[in-house]
C-alpha positions as CSV (number, residue, x, y, z in Angstrom):
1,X,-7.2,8.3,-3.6
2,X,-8.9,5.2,-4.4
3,X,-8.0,1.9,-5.9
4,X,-9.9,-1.0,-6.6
5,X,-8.9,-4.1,-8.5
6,X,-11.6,-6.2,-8.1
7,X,-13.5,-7.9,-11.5
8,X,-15.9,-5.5,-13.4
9,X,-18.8,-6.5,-16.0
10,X,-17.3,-6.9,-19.4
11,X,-13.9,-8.2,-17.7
12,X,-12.3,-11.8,-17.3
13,X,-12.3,-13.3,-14.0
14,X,-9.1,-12.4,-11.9
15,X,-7.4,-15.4,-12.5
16,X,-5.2,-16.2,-9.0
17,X,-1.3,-17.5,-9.7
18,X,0.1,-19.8,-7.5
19,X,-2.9,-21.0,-5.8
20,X,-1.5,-24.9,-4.5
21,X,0.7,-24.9,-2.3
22,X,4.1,-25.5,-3.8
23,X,5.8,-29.3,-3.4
24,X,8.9,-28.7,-1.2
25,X,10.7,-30.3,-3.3
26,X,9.6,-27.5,-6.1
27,X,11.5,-24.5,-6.2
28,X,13.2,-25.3,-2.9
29,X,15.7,-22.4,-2.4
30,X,14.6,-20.7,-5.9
31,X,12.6,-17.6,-5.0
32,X,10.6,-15.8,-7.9
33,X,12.5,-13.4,-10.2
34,X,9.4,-11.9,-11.8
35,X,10.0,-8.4,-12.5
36,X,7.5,-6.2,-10.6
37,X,5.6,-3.6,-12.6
38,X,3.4,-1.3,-11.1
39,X,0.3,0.2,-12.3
40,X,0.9,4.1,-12.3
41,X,-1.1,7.2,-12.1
42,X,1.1,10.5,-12.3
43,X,3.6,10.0,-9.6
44,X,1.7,7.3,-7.9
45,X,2.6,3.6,-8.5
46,X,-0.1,0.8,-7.2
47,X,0.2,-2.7,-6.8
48,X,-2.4,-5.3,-6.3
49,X,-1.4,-8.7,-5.2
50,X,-3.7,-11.7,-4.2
51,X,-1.7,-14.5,-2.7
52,X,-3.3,-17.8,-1.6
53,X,-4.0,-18.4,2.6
54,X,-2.5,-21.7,4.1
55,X,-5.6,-24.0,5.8
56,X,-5.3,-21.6,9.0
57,X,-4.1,-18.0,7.4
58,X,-8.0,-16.5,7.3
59,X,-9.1,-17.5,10.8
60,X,-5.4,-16.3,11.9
61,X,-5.9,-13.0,10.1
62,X,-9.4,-12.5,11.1
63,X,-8.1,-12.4,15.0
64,X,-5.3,-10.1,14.0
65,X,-7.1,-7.4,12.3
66,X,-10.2,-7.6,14.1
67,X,-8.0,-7.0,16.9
68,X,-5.7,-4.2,15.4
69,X,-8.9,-2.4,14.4
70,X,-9.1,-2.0,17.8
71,X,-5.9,-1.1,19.2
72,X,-3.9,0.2,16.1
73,X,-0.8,0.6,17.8
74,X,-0.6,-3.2,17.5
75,X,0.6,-3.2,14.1
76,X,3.5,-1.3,14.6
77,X,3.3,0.0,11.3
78,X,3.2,3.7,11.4
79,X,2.7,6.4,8.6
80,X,5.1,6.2,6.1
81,X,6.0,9.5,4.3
82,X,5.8,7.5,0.9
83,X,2.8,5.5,1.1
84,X,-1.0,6.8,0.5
85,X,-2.1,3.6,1.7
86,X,-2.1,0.3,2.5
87,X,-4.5,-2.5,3.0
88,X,-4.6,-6.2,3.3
89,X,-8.2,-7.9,3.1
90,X,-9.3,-12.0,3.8
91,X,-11.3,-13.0,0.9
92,X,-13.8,-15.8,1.2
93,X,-15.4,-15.2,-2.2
94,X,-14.9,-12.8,-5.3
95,X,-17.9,-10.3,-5.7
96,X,-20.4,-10.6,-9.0
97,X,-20.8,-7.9,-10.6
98,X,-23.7,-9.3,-13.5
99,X,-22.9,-11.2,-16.3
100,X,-21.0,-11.7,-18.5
101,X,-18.7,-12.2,-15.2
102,X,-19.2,-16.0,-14.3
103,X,-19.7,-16.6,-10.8
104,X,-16.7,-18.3,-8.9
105,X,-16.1,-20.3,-5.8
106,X,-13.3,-20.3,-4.5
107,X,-11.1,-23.2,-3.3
108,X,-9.8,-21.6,-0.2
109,X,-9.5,-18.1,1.4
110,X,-7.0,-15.5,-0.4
111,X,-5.0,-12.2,0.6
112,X,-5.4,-9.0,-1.4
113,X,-2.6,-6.6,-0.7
114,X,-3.1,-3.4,-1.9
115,X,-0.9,-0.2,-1.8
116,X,-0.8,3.1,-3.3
117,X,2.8,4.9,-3.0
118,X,5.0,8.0,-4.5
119,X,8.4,6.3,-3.9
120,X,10.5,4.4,-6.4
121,X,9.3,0.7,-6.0
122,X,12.7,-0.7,-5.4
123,X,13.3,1.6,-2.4
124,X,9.5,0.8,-1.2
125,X,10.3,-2.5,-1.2
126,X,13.2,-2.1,0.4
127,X,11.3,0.1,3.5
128,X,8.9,-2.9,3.5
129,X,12.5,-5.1,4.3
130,X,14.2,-3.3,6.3
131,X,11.9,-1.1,8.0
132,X,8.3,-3.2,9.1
133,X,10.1,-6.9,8.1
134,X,8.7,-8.6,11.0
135,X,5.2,-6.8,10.8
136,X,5.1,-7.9,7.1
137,X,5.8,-11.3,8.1
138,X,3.2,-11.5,10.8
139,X,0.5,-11.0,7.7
140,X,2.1,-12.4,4.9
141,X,3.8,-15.3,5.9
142,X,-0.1,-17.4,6.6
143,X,0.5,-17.3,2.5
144,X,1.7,-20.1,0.5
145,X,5.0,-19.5,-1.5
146,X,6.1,-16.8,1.0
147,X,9.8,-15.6,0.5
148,X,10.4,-14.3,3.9
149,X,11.5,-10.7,4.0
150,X,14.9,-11.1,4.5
151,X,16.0,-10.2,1.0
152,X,14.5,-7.4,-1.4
153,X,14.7,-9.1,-4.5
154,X,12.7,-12.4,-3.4
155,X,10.2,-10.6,-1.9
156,X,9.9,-8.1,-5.0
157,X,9.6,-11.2,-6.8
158,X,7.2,-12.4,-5.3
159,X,5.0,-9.7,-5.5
160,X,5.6,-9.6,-9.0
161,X,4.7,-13.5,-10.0
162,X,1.5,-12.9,-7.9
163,X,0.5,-9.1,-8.6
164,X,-2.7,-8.4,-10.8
165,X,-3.6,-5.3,-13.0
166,X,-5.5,-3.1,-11.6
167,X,-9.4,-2.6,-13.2
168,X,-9.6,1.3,-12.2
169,X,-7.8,4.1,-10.3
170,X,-8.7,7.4,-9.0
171,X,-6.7,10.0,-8.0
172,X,-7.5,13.6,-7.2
173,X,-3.8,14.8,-7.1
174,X,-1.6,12.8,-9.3
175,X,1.1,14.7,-9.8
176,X,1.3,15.2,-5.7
177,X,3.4,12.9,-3.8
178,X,2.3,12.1,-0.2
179,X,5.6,14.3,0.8
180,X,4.2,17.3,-1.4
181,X,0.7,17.1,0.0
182,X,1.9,16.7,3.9
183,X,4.2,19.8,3.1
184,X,1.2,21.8,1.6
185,X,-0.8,21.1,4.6
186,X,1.8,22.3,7.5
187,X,2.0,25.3,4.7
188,X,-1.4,26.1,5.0
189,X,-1.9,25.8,9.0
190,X,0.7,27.9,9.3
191,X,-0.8,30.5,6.7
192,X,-3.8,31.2,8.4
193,X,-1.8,32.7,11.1
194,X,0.5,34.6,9.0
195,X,-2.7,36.7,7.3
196,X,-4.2,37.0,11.1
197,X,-0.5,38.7,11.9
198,X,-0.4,40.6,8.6
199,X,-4.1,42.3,9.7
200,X,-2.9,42.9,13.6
201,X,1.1,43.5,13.8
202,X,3.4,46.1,12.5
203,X,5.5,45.6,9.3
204,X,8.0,45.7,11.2
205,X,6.8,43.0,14.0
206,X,5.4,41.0,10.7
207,X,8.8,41.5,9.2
208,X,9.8,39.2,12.0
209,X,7.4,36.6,11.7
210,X,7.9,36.0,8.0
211,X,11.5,35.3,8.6
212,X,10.8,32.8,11.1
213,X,8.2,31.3,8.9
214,X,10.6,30.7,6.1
215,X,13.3,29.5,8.3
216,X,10.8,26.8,9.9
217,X,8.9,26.0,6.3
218,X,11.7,26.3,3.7
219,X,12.3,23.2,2.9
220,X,7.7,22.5,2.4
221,X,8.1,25.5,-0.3
């Protein structure tokens, strides 16, 4: 699956929300309510999000990814059984694409958060929260206007204020969720043995197999 968000010929320029940083004085214990609406395709939802970087965010960032590219285990954000992906990337500049698209420069560096998941977004969030918190805030807090992540509804809001529609999407299986489509894989490993024992065992030794086979894989049919 595929996602991209980034300005194509014939569209406006992204146009970035909440780029200054905020007075402290301005919305001082007021986090955003904006009501977050993914884009969807099928049973996937995908959000885009492109938050501005404090004066040392990008060469922070830089370090930390070109060091988790590395050693991945860093991140301490493991596979989650209702994400496709995620991905945050340190833009210096948006890309041209030919006119009519003006060519922009922009004031400082920015964050694009991307994700594709199969979960209800309040519950993702939520995971985000309570599961990866402190990861998340490693990343996310070298933005302006950052919530925190100690409460799902300031940090859904914020991703709503700042979240962009997406320009295209891809998917090759959208009415799988990444649940469905791990199941279907352990399905099929398993199948290619069961049609080597159907060829080389008894019925009844087969008989035997099956049954464990179901009782191992009921719940991924």
């Amino acid at each position: 699956m595929r996602y991209r968000s980034f300005p194509t010929p014939g569209r406006a320029a992204v146009t970035v929300r909440g780029q200054q940083a905020p007075s402290r004085e301005a919305g001082a214990g007021t986090p955003p309510t904006a009501v977050l609406r993914p884009d969807t395709a099928g049973r996937a939802g995908m959000i885009t999000v492109l938050t501005a970087l404090k004066p040392l965010g990008g060469p922070w960032l830089r370090a930390l990814f070109a060091l988790t590219r590395h050693v991945p285990g860093l991140t301490g954000l493991g596979p989650l059984k209702s994400v496709h992906f995620i991905r945050w990337t340190v833009l210096a500049s948006l890309p041209y694409n030919g006119p009519p698209q003006v060519r922009e420069r922009l004031p400082h560096r920015l964050l694009l958060w991307e994700t594709v998941y199969s979960a209800p977004t309040e519950p993702y969030v939520e995971t985000f929260v309570h599961g990866v918190g402190d990861k998340v805030r490693n990343i996310w807090s070298t933005s302006h206007g950052f919530p925190g992540t100690r409460s799902v509804t300031g940090l859904a809001g914020y991703i709503g204020e700042l979240s962009i529609t997406g320009a295209h999407c891809w998917s090759a299986h959208p009415g799988a969720t990444v649940r469905t489509t791990l199941s279907a894989l352990d399905v099929a490993k398993e199948h290619q043995y069961l049609v080597r024992a159907a060829r080389n065992t008894s019925p009844t030794e087969f008989a035997v197999i099956y049954r464990g086979f179901l009782d191992r894989r009921q719940g991924d049919l």
